[in-house]
N, C-alpha and C positions, 0 to 999 in steps of 0.2 A: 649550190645551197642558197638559199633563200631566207637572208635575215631579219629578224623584225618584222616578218608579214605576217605572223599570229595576231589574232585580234585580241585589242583593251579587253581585260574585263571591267565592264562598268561597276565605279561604287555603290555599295546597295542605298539606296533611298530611306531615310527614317520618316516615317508618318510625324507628321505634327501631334498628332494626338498618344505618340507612344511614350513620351517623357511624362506628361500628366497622368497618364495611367499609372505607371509605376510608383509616383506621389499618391494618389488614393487608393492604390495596394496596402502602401504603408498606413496611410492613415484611415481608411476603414474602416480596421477592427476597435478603433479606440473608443468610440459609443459605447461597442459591444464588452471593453473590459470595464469600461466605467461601471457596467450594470452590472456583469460578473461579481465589482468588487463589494461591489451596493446588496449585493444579493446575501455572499459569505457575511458582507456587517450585521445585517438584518436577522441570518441564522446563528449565529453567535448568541447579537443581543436576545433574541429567544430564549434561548440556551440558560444565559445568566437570571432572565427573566423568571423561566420557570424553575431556576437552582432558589432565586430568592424567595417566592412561594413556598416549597416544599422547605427551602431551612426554616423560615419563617416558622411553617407549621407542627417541624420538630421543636422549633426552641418556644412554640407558644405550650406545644404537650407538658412539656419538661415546667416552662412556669406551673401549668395546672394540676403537676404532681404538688409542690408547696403548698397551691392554695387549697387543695381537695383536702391533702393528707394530713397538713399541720395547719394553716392559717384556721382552716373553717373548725377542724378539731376541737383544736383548743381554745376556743374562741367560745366553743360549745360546753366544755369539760371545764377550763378556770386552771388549766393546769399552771397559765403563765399570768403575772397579773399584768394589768394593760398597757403600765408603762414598757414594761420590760418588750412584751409583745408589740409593740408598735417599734420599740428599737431595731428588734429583729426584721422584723417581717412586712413593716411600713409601710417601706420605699418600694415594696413588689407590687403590689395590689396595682397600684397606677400603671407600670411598664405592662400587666398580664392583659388591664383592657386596652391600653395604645397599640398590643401588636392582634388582639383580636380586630378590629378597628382595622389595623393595616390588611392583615389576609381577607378583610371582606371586601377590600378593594382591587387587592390582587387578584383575588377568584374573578372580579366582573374584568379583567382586563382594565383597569384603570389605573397605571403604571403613575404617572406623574401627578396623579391626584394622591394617591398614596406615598407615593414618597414626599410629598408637600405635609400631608400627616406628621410624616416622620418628623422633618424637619422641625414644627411645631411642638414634638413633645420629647423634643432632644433634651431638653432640658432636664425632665426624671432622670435620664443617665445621669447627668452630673450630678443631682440631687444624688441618688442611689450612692455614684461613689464619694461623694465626701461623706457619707453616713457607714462607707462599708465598715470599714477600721470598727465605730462604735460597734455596729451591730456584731461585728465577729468575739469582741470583748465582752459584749455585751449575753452572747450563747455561750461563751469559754466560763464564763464566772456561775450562769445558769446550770452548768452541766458537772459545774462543781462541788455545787451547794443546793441545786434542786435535785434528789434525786427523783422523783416523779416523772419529771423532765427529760430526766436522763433517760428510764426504762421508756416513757412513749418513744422517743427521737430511736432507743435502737429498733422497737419491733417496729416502726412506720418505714425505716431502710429497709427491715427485712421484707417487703412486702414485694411480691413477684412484681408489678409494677415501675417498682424505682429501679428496676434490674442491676441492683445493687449500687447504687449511687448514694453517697453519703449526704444529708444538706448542706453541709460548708460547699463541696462541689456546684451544688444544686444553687448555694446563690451566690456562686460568683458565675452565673452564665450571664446576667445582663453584659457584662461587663467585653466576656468575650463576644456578645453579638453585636456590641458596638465596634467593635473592628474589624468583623465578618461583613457588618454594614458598609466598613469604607472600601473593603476590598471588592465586592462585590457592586458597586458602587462605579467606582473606576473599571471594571470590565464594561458595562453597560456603556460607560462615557466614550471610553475608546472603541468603540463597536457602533454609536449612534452618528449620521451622518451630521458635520455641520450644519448642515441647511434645514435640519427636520426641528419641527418646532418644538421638541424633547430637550432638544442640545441645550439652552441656556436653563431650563430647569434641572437638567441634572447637574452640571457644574455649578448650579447653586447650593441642589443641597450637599453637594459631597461635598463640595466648599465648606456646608456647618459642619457636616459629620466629621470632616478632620480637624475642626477648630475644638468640637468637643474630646477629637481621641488627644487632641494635642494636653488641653485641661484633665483629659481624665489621669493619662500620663505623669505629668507633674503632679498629681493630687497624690497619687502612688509613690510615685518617687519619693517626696516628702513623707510619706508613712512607713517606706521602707527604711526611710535614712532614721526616722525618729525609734525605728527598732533596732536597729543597731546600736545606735545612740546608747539606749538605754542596754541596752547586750552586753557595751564594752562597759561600762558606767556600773554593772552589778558584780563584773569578773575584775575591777578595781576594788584593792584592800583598804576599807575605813570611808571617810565619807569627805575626808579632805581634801583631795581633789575631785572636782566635778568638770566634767567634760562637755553635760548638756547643756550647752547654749543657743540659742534664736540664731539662726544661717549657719550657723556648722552645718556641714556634711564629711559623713564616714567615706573617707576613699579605699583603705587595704589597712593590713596588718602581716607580721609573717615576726621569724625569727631571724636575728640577725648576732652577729656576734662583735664587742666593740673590744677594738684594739687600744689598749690604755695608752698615756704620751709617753708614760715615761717605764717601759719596759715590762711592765707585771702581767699580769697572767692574763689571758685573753677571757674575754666574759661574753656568756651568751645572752639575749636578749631579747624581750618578745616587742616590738613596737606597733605603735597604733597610729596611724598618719590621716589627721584630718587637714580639711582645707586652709586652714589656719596655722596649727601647731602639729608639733611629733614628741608621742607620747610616750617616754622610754620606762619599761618596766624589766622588773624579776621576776621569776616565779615564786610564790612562797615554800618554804619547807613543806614536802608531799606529807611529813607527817605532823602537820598542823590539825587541830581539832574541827576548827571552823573555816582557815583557810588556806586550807590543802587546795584547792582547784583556783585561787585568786591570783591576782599578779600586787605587787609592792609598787606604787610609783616610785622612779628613780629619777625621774626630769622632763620638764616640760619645756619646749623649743617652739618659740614663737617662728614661722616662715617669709614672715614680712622683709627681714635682711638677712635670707639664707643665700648662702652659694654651694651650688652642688657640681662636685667636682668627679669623676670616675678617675680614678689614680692606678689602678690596675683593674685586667679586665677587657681590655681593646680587643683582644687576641681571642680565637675558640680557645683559651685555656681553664682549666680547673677553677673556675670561681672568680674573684677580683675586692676591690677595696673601693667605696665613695668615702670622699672626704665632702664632710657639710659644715660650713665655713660660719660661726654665728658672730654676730660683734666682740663677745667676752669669752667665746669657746671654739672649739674645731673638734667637730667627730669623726672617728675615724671607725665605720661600717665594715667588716668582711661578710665574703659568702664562697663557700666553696660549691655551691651551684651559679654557673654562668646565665642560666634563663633567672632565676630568683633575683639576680644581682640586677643584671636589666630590668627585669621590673620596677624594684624599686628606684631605680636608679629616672626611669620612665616618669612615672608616680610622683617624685619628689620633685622632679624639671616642672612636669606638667603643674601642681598644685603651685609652686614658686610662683610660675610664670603670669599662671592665673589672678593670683593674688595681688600680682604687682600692678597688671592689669587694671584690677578693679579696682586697689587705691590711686593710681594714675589720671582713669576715669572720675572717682570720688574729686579729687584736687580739680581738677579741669572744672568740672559742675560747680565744686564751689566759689572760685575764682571768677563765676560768669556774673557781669554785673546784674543785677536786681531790677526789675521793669519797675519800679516803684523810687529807682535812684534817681538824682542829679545827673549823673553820667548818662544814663539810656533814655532819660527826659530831652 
């Protein structure tokens, strides 16, 4: 036998050029996705492009039902006199030609020249909504005491056209196409390449457009809280306690039942919790003449040195007890619902907290020396 006289197999030889290649395998196609991705941004942004035209030019129809049906009507007829008519229907006239204005720029393809449009006449939203409140008080009190008013306003709904759309619906659309604006808005932005000369005009104006939903928001907010306000303020018996004050806000109400200190019979109670104070009432006698549906104030509890304590209630069990701890008093809250109890129990932390908060804040500001002192001289 004959060992080891099989011949080496020699090791295979790597080209110099086979490692490079496998590096430009990889990186080849990367051009090719950049454009891919460039490509989907661009059909997207279309996409949004041509949704914002077409809403445009249902929410410009829908003004022109207003202006066709009622504005120009009774403008015509004298049904409304001018003040009252300008409170209603004022603030529309301006928004109906800024969005004809807009679609005539949409239609040419002139995307960032029309939304620079917009931008400029963001302001009629805002106008619009600090006037809505009036105007809707302003049609509620018309439709109560005009009746003239009243029969045009139902047969103009009933017309095949408004396809059954009421006017209070009809003018609160400014409103919703200003958030239609920003959201559509923000799709175009996230869809338009950095580098395309669009990019810093559009985070411009969606930048105002959220600045105005931000103000239209709070202008709302404050009109809703000023309804409540007045809501709990009319279901209170007699005119002695008044609730309506400047920075109040309405946070919850519910029913609660307070356990007395010293053994007596559990009483139920309907409270009213603003940011400030907790407003403990009773119901009146159901057979009361006038205030059968009222509540009696029983006590009014400032929040500024509350402690709210949850004493039972830790457990998934049947309901539980907050103790809310006042300088001169302690209440003692039941609820035999466990979610109701959390709530308030939520509700009364959160308003404390807040409070303490902003007098905190308040002392700090006032405590800051004066640029007009000795001291900061």
């Amino acid at each position: 036998m004959r060992g080891g006289t099989g011949r080496r197999s020699r090791p295979s030889r790597r080209t110099p050029s086979s490692a490079p290649a496998c590096v430009m395998s990889a990186e080849q196609p990367l051009p090719g996705i950049l454009e891919e991705q460039r490509g989907r941004w661009e059909r997207k942004r279309c996409r949004t492009a041509k949704e914002l035209l077409e809403s445009e030019q249902r929410y410009l129809d829908r003004l022109g039902l207003v202006v066709t049906y009622f504005v120009a009507i009774l403008k015509a007829k004298g049904t409304l006199r001018p003040p009252e008519q300008q409170t209603i229907f004022g603030r529309l006239e301006p928004l109906y030609s800024a969005s004809r204005i807009l679609i005539t720029h949409l239609e040419k393809g002139h995307l960032t020249s029309g939304l620079e449009h917009l931008r400029h006449h963001l302001v009629l939203y805002l106008h619009y909504a600090e006037n809505l409140e009036k105007a809707q008080k302003s049609l509620e009190k018309q439709l109560r005491t005009n009746k003239s008013f009243g029969r045009f306003k139902k047969l103009q709904e009933s017309r095949p056209e408004l396809q059954g759309c009421r006017l209070e619906d009809l003018l609160a659309l400014p409103l919703r196409r200003l958030r239609q604006y920003q959201h559509l808005l923000q799709d175009l932005l996230e869809n338009t390449y950095p580098g395309s000369p669009d990019f810093h005009p559009l985070t411009g104006v969606l930048r105002s457009v959220a600045g105005v939903c931000h103000q239209v928001q709070e202008i709302c907010r404050c009109w809703e809280n000023a309804e409540q306000m007045h809501r709990v303020q009319r279901l209170l018996k007699g005119q002695k306690t008044q609730i309506q004050t400047p920075g109040r806000w309405f946070l919850c109400e519910g029913w609660l039942t307070l356990v007395p200190p010293k053994g007596e019979a559990l009483q139920r109670r309907m409270l009213f919790l603003f940011s400030d104070i907790l407003v403990m009432t009773k119901a009146c006698h159901p057979l009361h003449p006038w205030n059968s549906h009222k509540f009696a104030c029983q006590g009014i509890f400032p929040l500024q040195q509350c402690t709210v304590e949850k004493v039972l209630g830790h457990t998934q069990s049947q309901g539980g007890l907050l103790s809310l701890s006042f300088p001169h008093q302690t209440l003692l809250l039941m609820s035999c619902d466990p979610e109701e109890l959390n709530r308030w129990h939520q509700c009364l932390l959160a308003a404390v907290r807040q409070l303490q908060m902003d007098f905190a804040l308040a002392r700090q500001t006032d405590n800051l020396p004066s640029t007009s002192s000795p001291e900061a001289q």
